[in-house]
N, C-alpha and C positions, 0 to 999 in steps of 0.2 A: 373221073375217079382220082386222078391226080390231085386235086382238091380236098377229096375227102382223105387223104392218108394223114394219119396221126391224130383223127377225132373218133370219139368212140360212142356207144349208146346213141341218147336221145340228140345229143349233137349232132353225129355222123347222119342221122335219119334225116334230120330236120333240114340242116343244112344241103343234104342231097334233095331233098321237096323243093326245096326253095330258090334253086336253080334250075330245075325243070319247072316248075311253074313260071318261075322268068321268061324262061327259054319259049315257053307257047305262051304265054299272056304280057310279056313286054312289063313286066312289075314283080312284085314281091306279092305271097300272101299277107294278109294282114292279121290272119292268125286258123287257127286249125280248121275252123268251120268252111273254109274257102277249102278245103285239101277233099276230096272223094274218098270213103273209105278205101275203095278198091286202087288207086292211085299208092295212099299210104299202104296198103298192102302189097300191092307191087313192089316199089322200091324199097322196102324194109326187107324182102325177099334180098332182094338184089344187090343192098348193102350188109347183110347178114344183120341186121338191128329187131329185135320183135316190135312188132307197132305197137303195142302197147307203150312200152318204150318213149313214147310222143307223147301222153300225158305229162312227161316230168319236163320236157322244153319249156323255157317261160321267151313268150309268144315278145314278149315289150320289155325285159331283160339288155343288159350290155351286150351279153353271147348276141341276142339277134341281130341287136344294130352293126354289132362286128360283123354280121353272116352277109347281114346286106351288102355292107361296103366294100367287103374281099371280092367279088366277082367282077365288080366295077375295075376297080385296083388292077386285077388281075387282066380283062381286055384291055385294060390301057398299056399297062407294062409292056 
């Protein structure tokens, strides 16, 4: 949760996906199709974000390649 403070909407959603997908598959998604609805329902819950919300993420954008690389960044620190 540390992570996600100070990101909001389709950000805060996505970027929270995106590190639980790591966390059990050892990679990133590569884009929404890979995510289960019930999964993005879960954690949109959980991050207060509506899933809907996740249409407006762009999957191959700057924001994602930064989303990737802060988690890295962050166990190395």
């Amino acid at each position: 949760m540390e992570l996600l403070a100070g990101r909001r909407g389709p950000t805060k959603l996505a970027f929270a996906l995106m590190l639980k997908f790591h966390q059990l598959h050892g990679r990133f998604p590569r884009g929404r199709g890979e995510l289960p609805d019930e999964a993005v329902e879960y954690v949109a819950a959980a991050v207060k974000v509506p899933a809907s919300d996740l249409a407006l993420y762009e999957w191959d954008g700057r924001t994602s390649k930064a989303h990737r690389a802060e988690p890295r960044v962050a166990s190395t620190g």
